[in-house]
mmCIF entry with sequence, helices, sheets and N, C-alpha, C, O atoms, coordinates in Angstrom:
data_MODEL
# 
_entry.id   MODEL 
# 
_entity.id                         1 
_entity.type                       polymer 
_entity.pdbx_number_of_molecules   1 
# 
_entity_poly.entity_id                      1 
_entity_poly.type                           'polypeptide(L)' 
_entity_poly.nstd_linkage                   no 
_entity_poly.nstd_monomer                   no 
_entity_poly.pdbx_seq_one_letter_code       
;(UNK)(UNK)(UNK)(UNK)(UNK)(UNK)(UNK)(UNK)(UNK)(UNK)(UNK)(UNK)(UNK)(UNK)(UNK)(UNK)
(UNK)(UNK)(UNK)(UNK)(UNK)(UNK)(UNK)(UNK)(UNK)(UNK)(UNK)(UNK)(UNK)(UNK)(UNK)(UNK)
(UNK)(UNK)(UNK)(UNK)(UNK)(UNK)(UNK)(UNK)(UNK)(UNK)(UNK)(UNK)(UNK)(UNK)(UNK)(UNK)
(UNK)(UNK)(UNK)(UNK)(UNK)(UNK)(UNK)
;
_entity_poly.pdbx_seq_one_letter_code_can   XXXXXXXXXXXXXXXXXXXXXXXXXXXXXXXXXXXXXXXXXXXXXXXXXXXXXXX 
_entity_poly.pdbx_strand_id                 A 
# 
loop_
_entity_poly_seq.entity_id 
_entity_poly_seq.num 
_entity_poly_seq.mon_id 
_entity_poly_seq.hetero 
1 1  UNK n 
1 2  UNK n 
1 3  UNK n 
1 4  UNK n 
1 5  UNK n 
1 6  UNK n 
1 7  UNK n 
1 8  UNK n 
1 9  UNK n 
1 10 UNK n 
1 11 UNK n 
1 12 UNK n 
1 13 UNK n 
1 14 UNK n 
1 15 UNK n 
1 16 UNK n 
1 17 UNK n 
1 18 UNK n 
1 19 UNK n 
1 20 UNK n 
1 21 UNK n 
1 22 UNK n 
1 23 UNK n 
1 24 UNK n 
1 25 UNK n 
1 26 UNK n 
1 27 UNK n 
1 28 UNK n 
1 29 UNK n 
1 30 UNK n 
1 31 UNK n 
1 32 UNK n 
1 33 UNK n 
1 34 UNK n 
1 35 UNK n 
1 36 UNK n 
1 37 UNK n 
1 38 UNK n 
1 39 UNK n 
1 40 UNK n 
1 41 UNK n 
1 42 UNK n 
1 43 UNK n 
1 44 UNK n 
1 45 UNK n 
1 46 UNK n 
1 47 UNK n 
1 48 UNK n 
1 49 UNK n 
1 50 UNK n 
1 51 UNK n 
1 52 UNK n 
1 53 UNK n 
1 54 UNK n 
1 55 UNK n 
# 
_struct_asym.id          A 
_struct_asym.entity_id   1 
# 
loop_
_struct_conf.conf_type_id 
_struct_conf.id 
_struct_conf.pdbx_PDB_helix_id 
_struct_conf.beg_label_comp_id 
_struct_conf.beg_label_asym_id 
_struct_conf.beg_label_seq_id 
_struct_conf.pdbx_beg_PDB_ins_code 
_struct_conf.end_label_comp_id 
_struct_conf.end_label_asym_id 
_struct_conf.end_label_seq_id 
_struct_conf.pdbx_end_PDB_ins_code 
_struct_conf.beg_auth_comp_id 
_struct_conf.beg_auth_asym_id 
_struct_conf.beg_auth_seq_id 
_struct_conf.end_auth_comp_id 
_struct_conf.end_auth_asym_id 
_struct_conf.end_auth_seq_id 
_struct_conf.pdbx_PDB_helix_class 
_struct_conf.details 
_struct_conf.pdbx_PDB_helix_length 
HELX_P HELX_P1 AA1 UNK A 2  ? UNK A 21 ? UNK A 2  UNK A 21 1 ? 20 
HELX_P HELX_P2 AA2 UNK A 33 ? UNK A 51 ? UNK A 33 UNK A 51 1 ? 19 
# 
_struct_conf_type.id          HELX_P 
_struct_conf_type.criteria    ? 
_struct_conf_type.reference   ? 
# 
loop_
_atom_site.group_PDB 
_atom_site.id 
_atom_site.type_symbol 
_atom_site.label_atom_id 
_atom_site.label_alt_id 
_atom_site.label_comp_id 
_atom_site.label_asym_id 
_atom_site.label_entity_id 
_atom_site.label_seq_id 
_atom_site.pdbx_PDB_ins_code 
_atom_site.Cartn_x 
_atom_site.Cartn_y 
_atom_site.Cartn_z 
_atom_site.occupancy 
_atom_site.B_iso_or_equiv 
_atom_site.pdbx_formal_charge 
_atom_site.auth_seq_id 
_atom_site.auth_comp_id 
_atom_site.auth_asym_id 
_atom_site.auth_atom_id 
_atom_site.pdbx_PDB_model_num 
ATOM 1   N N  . UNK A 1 1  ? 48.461 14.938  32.727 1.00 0.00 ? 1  UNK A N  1 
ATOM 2   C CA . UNK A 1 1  ? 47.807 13.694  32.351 1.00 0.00 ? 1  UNK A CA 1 
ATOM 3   C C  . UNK A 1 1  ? 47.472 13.683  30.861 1.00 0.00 ? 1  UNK A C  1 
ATOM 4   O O  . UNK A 1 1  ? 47.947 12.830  30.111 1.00 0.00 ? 1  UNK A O  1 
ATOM 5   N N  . UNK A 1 2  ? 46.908 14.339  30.578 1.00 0.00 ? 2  UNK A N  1 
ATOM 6   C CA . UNK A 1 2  ? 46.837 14.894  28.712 1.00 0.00 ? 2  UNK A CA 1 
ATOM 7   C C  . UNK A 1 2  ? 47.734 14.690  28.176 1.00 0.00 ? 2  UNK A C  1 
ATOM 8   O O  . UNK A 1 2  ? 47.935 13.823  27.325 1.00 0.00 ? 2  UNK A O  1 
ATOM 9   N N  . UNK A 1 3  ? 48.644 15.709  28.726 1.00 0.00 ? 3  UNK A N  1 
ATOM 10  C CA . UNK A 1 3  ? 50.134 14.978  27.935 1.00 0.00 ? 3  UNK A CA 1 
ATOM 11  C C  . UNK A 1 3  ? 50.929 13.591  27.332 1.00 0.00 ? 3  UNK A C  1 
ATOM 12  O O  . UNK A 1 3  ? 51.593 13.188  26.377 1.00 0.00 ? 3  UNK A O  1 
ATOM 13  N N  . UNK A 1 4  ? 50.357 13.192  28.603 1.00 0.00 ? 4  UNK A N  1 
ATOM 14  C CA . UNK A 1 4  ? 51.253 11.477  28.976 1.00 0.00 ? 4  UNK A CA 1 
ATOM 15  C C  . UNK A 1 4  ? 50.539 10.901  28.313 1.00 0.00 ? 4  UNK A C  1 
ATOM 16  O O  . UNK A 1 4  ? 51.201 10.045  27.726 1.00 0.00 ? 4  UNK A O  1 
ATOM 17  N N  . UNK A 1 5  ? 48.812 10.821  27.846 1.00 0.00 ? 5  UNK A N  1 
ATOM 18  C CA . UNK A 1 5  ? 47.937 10.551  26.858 1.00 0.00 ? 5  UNK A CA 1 
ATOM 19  C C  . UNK A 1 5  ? 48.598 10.558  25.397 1.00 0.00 ? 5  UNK A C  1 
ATOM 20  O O  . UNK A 1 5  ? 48.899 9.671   24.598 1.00 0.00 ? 5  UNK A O  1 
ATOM 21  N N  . UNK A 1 6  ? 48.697 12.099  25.409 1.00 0.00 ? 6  UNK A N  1 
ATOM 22  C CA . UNK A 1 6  ? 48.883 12.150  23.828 1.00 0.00 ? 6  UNK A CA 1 
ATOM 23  C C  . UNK A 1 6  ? 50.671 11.520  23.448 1.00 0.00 ? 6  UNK A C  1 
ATOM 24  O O  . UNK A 1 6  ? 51.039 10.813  22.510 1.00 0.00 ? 6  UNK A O  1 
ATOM 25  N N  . UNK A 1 7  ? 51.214 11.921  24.213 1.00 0.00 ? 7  UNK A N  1 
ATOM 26  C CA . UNK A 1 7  ? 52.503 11.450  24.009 1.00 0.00 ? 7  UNK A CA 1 
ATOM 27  C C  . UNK A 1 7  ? 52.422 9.212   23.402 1.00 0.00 ? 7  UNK A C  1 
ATOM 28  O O  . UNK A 1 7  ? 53.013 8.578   22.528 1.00 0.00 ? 7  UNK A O  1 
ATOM 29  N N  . UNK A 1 8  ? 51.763 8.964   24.078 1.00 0.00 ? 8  UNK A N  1 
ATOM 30  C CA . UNK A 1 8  ? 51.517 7.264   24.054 1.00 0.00 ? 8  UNK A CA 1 
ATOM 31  C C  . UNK A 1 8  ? 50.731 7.335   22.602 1.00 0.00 ? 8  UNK A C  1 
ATOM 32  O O  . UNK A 1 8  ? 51.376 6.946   21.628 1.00 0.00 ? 8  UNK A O  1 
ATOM 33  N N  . UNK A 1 9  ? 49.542 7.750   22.414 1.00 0.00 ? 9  UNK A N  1 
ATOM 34  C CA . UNK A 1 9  ? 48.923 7.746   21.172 1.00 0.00 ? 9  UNK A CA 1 
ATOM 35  C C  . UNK A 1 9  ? 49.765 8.067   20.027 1.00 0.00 ? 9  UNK A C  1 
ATOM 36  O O  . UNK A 1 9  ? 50.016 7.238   19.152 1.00 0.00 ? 9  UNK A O  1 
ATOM 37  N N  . UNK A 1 10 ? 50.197 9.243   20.023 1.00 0.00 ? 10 UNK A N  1 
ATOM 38  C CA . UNK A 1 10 ? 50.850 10.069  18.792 1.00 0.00 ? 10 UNK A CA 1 
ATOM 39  C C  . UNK A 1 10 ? 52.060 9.201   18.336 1.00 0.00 ? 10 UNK A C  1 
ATOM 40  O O  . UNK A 1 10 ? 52.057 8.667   17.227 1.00 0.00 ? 10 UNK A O  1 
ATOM 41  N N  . UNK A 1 11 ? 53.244 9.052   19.337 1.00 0.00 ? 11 UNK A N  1 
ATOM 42  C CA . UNK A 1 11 ? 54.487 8.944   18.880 1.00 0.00 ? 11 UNK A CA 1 
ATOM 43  C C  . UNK A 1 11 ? 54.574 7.849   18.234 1.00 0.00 ? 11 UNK A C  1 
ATOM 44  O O  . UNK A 1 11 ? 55.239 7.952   17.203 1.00 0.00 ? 11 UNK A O  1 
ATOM 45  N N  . UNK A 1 12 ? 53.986 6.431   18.535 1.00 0.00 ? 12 UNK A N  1 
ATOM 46  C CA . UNK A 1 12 ? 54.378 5.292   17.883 1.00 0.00 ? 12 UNK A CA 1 
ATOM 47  C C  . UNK A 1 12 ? 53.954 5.652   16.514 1.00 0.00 ? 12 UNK A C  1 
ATOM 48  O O  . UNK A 1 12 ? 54.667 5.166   15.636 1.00 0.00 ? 12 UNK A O  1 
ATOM 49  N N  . UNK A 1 13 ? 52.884 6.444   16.086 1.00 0.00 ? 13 UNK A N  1 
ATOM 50  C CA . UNK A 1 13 ? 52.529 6.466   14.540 1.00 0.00 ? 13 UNK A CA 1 
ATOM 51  C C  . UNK A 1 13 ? 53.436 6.703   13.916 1.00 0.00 ? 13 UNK A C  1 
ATOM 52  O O  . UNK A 1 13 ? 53.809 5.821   13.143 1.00 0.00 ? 13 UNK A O  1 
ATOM 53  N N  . UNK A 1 14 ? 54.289 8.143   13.972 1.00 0.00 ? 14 UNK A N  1 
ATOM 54  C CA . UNK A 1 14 ? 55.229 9.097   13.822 1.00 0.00 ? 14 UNK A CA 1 
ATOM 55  C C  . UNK A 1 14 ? 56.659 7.961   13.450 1.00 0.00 ? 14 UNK A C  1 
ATOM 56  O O  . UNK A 1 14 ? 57.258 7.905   12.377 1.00 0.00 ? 14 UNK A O  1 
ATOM 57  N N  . UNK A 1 15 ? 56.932 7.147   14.684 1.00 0.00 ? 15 UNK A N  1 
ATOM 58  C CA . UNK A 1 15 ? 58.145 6.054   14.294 1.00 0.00 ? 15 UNK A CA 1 
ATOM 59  C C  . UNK A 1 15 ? 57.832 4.972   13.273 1.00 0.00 ? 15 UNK A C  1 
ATOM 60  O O  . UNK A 1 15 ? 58.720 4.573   12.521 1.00 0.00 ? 15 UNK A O  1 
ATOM 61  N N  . UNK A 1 16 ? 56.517 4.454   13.219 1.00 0.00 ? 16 UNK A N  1 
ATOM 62  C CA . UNK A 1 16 ? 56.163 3.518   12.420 1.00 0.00 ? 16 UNK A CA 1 
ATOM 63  C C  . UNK A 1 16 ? 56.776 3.895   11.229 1.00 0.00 ? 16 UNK A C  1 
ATOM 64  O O  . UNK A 1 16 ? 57.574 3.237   10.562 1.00 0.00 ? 16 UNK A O  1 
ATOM 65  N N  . UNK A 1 17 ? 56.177 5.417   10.940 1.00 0.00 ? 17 UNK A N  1 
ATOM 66  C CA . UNK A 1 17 ? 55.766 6.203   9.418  1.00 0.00 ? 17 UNK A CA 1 
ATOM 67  C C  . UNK A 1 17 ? 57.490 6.356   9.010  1.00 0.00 ? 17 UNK A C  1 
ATOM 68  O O  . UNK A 1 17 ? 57.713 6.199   7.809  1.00 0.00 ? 17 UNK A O  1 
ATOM 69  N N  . UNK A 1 18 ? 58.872 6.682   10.003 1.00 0.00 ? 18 UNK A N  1 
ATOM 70  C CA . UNK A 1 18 ? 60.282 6.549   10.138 1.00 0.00 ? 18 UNK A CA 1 
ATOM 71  C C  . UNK A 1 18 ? 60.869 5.273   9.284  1.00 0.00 ? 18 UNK A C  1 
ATOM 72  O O  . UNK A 1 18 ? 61.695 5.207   8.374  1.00 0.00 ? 18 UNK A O  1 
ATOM 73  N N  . UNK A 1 19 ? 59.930 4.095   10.110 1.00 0.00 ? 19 UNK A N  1 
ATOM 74  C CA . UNK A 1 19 ? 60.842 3.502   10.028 1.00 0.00 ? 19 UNK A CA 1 
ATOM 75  C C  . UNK A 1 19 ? 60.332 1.907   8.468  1.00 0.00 ? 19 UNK A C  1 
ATOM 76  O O  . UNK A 1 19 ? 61.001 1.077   7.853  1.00 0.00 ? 19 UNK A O  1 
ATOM 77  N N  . UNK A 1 20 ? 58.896 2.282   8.506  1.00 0.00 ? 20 UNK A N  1 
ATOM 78  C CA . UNK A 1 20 ? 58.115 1.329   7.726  1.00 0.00 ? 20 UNK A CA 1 
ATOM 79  C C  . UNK A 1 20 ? 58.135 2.058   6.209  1.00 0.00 ? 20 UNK A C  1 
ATOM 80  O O  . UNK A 1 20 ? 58.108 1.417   5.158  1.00 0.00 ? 20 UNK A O  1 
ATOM 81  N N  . UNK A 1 21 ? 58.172 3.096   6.276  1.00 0.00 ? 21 UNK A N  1 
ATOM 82  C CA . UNK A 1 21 ? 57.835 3.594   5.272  1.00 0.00 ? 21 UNK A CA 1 
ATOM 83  C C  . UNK A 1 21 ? 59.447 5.044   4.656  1.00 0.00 ? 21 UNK A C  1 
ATOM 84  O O  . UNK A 1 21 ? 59.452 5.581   3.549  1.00 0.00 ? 21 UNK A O  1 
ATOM 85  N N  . UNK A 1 22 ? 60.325 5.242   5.547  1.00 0.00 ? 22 UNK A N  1 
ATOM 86  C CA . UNK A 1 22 ? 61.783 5.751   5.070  1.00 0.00 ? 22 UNK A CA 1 
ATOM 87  C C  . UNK A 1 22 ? 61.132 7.009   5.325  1.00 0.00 ? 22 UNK A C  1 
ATOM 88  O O  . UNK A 1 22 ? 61.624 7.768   4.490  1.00 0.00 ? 22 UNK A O  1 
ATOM 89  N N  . UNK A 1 23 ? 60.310 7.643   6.006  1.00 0.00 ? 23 UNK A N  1 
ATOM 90  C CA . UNK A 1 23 ? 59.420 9.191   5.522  1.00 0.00 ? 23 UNK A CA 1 
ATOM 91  C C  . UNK A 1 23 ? 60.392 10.011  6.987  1.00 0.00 ? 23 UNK A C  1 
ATOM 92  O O  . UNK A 1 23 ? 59.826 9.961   8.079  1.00 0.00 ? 23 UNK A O  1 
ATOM 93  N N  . UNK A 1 24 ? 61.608 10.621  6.928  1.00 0.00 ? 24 UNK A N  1 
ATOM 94  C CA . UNK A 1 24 ? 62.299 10.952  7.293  1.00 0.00 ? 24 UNK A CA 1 
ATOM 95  C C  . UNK A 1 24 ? 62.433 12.954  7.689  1.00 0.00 ? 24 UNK A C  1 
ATOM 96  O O  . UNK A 1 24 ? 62.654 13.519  8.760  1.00 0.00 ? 24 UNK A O  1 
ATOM 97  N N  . UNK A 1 25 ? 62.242 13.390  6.621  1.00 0.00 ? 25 UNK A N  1 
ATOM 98  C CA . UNK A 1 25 ? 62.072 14.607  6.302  1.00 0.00 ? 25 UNK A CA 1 
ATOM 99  C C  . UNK A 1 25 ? 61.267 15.199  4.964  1.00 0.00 ? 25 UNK A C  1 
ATOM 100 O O  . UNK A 1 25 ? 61.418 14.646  3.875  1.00 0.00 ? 25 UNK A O  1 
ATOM 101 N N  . UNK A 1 26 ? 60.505 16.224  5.106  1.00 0.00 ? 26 UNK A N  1 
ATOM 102 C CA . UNK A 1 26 ? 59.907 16.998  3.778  1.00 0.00 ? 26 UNK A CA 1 
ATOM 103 C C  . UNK A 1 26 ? 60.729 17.427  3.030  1.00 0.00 ? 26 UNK A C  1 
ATOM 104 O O  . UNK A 1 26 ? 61.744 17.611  3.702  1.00 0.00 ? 26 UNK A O  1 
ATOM 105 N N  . UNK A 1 27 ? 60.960 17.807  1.620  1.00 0.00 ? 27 UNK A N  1 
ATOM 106 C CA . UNK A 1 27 ? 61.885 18.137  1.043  1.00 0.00 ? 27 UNK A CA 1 
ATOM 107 C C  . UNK A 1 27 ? 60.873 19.619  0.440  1.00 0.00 ? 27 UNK A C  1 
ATOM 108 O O  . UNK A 1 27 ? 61.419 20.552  -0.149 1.00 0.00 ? 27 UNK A O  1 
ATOM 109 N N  . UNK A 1 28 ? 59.772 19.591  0.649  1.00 0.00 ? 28 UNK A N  1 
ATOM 110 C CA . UNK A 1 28 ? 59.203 20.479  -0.079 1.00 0.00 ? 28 UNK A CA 1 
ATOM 111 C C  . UNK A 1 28 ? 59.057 22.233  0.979  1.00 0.00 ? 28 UNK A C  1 
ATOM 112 O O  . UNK A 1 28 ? 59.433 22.429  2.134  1.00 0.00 ? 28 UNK A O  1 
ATOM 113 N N  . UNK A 1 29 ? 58.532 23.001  0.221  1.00 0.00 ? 29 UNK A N  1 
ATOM 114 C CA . UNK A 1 29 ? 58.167 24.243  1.043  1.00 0.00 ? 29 UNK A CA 1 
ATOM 115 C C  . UNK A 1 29 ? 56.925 24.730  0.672  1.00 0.00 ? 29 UNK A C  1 
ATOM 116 O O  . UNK A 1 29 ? 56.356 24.689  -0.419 1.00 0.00 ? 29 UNK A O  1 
ATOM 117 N N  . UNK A 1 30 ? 56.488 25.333  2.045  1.00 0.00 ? 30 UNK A N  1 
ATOM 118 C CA . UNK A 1 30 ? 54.889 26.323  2.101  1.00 0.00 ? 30 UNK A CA 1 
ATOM 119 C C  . UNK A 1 30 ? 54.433 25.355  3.190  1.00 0.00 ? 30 UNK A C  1 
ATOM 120 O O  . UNK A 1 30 ? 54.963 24.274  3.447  1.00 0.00 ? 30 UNK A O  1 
ATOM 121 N N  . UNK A 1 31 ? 53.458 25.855  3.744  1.00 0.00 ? 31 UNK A N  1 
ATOM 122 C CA . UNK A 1 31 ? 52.457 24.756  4.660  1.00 0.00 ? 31 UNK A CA 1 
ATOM 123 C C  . UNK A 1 31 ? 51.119 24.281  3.939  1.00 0.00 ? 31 UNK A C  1 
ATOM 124 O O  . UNK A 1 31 ? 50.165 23.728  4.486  1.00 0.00 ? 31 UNK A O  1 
ATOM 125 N N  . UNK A 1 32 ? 51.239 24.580  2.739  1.00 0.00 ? 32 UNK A N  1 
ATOM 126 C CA . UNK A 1 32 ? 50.272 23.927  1.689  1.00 0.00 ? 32 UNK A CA 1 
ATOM 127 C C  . UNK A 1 32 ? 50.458 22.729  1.375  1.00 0.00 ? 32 UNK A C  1 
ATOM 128 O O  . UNK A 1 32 ? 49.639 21.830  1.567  1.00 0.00 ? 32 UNK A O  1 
ATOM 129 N N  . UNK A 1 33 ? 51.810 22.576  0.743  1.00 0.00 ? 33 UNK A N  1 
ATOM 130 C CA . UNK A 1 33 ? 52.663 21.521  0.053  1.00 0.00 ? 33 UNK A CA 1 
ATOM 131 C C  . UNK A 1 33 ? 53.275 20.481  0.890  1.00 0.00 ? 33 UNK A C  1 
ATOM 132 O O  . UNK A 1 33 ? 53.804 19.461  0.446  1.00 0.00 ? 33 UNK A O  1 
ATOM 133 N N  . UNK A 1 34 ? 53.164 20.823  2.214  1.00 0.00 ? 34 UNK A N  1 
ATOM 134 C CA . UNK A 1 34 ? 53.392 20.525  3.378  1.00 0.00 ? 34 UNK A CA 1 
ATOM 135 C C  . UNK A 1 34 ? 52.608 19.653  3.626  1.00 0.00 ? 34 UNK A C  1 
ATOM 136 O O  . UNK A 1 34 ? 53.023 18.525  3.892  1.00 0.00 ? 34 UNK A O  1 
ATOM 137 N N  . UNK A 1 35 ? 51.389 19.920  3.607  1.00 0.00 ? 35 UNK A N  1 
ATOM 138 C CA . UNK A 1 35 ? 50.444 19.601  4.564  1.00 0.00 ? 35 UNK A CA 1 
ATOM 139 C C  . UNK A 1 35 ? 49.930 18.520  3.576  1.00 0.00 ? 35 UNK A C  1 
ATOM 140 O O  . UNK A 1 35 ? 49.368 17.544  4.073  1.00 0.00 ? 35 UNK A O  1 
ATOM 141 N N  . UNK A 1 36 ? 50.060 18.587  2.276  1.00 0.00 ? 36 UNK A N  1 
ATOM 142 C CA . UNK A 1 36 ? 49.486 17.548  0.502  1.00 0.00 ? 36 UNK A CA 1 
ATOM 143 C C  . UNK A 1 36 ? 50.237 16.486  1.529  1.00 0.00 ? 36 UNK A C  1 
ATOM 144 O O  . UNK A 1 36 ? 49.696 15.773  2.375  1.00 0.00 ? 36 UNK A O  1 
ATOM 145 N N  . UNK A 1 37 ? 51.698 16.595  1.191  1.00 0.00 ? 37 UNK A N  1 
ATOM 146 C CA . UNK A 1 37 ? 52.528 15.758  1.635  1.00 0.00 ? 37 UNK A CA 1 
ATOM 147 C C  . UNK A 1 37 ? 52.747 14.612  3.280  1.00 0.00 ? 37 UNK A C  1 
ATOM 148 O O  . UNK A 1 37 ? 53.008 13.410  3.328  1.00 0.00 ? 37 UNK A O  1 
ATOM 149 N N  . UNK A 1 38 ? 52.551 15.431  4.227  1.00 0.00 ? 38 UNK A N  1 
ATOM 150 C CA . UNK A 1 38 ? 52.147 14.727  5.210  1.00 0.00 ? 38 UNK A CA 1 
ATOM 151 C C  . UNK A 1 38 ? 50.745 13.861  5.095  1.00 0.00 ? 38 UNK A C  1 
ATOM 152 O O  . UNK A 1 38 ? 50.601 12.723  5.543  1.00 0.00 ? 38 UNK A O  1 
ATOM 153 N N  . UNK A 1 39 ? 49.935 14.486  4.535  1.00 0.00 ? 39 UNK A N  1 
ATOM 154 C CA . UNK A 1 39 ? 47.950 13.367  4.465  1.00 0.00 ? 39 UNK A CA 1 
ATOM 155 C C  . UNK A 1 39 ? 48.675 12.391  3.478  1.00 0.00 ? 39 UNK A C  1 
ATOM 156 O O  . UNK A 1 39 ? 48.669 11.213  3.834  1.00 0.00 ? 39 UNK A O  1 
ATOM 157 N N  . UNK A 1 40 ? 49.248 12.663  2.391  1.00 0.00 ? 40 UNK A N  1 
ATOM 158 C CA . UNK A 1 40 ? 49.709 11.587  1.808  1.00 0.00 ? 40 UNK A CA 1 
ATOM 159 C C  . UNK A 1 40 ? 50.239 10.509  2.178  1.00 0.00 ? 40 UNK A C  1 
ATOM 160 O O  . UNK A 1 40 ? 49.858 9.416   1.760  1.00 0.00 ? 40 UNK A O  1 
ATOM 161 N N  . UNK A 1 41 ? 51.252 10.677  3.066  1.00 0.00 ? 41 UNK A N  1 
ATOM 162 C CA . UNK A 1 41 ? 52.376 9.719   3.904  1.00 0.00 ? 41 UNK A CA 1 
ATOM 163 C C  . UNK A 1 41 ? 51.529 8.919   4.809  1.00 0.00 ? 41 UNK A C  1 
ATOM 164 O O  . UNK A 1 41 ? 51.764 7.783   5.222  1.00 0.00 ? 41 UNK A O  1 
ATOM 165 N N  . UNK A 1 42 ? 50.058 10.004  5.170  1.00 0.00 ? 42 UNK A N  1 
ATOM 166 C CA . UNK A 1 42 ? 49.234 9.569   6.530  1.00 0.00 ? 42 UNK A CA 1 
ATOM 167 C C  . UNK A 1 42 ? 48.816 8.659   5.482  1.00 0.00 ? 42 UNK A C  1 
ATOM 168 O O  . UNK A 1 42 ? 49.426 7.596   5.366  1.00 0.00 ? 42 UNK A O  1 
ATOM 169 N N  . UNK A 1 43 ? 48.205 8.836   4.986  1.00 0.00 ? 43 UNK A N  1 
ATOM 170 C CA . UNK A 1 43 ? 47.204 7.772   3.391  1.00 0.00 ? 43 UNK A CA 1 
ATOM 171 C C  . UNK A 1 43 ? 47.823 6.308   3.720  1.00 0.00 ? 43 UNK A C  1 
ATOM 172 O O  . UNK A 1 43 ? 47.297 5.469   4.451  1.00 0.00 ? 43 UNK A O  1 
ATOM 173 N N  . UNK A 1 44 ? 48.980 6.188   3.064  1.00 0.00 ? 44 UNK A N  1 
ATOM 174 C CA . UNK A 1 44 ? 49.901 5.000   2.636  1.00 0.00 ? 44 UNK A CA 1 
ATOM 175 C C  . UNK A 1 44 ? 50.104 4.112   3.884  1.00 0.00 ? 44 UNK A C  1 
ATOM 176 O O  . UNK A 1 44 ? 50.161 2.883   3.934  1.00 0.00 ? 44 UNK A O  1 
ATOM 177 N N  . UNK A 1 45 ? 50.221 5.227   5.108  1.00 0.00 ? 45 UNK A N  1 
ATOM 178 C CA . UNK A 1 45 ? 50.253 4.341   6.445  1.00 0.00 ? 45 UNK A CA 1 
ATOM 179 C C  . UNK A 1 45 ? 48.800 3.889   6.811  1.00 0.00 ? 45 UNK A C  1 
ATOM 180 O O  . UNK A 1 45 ? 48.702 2.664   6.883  1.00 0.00 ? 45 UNK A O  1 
ATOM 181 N N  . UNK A 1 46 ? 47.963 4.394   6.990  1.00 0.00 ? 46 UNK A N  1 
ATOM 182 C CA . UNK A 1 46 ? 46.545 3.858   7.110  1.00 0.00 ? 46 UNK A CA 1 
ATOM 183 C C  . UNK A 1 46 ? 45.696 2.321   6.242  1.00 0.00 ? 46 UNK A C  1 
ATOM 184 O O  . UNK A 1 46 ? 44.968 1.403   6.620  1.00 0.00 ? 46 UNK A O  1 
ATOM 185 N N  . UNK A 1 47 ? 46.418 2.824   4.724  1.00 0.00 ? 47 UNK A N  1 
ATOM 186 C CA . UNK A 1 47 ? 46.425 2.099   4.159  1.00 0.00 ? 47 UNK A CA 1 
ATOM 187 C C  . UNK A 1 47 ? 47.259 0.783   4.679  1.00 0.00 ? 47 UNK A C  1 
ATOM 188 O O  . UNK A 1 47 ? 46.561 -0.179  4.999  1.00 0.00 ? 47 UNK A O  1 
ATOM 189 N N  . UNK A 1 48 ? 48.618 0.654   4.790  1.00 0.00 ? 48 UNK A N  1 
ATOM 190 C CA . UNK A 1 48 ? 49.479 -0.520  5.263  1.00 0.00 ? 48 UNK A CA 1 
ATOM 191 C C  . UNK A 1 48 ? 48.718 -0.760  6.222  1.00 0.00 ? 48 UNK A C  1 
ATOM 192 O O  . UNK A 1 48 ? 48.183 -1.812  5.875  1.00 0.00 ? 48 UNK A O  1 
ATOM 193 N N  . UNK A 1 49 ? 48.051 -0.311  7.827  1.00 0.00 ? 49 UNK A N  1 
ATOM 194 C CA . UNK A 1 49 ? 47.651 -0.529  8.594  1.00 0.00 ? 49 UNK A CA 1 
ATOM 195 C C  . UNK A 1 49 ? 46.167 -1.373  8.348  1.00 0.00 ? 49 UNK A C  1 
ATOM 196 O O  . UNK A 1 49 ? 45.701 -2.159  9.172  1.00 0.00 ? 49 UNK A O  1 
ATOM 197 N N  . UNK A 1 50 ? 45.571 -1.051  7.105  1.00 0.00 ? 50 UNK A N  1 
ATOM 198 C CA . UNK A 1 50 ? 44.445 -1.555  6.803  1.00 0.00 ? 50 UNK A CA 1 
ATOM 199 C C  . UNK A 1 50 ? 44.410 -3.246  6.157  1.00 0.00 ? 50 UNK A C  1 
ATOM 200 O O  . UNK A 1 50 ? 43.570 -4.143  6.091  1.00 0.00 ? 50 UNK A O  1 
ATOM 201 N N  . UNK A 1 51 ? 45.961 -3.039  5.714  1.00 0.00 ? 51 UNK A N  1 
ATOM 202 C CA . UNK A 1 51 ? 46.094 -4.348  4.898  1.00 0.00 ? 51 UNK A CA 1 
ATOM 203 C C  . UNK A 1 51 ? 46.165 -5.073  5.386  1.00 0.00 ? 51 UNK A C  1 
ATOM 204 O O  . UNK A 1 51 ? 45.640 -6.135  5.050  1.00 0.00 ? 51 UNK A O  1 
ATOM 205 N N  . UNK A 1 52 ? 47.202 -4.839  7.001  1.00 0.00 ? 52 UNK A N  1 
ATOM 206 C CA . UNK A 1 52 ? 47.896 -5.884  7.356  1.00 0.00 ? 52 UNK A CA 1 
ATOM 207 C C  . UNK A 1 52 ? 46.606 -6.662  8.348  1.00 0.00 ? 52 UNK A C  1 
ATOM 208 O O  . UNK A 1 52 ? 46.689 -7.748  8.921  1.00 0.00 ? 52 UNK A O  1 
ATOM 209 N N  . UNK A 1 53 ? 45.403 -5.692  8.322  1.00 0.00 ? 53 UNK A N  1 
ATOM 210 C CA . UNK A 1 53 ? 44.563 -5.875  9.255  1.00 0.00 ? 53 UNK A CA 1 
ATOM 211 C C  . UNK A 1 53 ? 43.154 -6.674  8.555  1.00 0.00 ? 53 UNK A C  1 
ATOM 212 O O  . UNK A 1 53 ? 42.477 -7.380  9.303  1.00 0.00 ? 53 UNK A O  1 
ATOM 213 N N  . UNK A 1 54 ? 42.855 -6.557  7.440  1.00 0.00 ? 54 UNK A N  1 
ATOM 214 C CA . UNK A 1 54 ? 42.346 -7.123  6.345  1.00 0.00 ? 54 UNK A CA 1 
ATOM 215 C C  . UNK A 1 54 ? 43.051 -9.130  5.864  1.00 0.00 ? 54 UNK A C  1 
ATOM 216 O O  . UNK A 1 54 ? 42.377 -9.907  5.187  1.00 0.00 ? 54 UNK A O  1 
ATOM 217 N N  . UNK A 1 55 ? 44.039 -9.373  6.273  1.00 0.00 ? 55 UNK A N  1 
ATOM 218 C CA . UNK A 1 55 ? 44.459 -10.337 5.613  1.00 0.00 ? 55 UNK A CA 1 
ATOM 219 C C  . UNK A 1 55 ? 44.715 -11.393 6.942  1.00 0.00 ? 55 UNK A C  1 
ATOM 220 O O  . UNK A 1 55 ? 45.151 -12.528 6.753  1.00 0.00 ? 55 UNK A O  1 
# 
């Protein structure tokens, strides 16, 4: 049941972030540079999500 939860929550973000925003693969290395990079991508989507929700 958890599963089937998180699976519904998680994935649509993940395709949005695919397909709204081109964010396809990391090009970078470390799980530091990694991790800059993913909050970033999260940023820009939160942000779009904020705009479209704002106007």
């Amino acid at each position: 049941r958890i599963f089937a939860q998180r699976k519904v929550d998680v994935e649509p973000v993940f395709g949005q972030i695919k397909a709204c925003l081109g964010y396809k693969r990391c090009n970078l290395r470390g799980k530091r540079q990694v991790k800059i990079d993913m909050g970033l991508v999260l940023m820009a989507n939160n942000l779009l999500k904020y705009g479209k929700r704002s106007t």
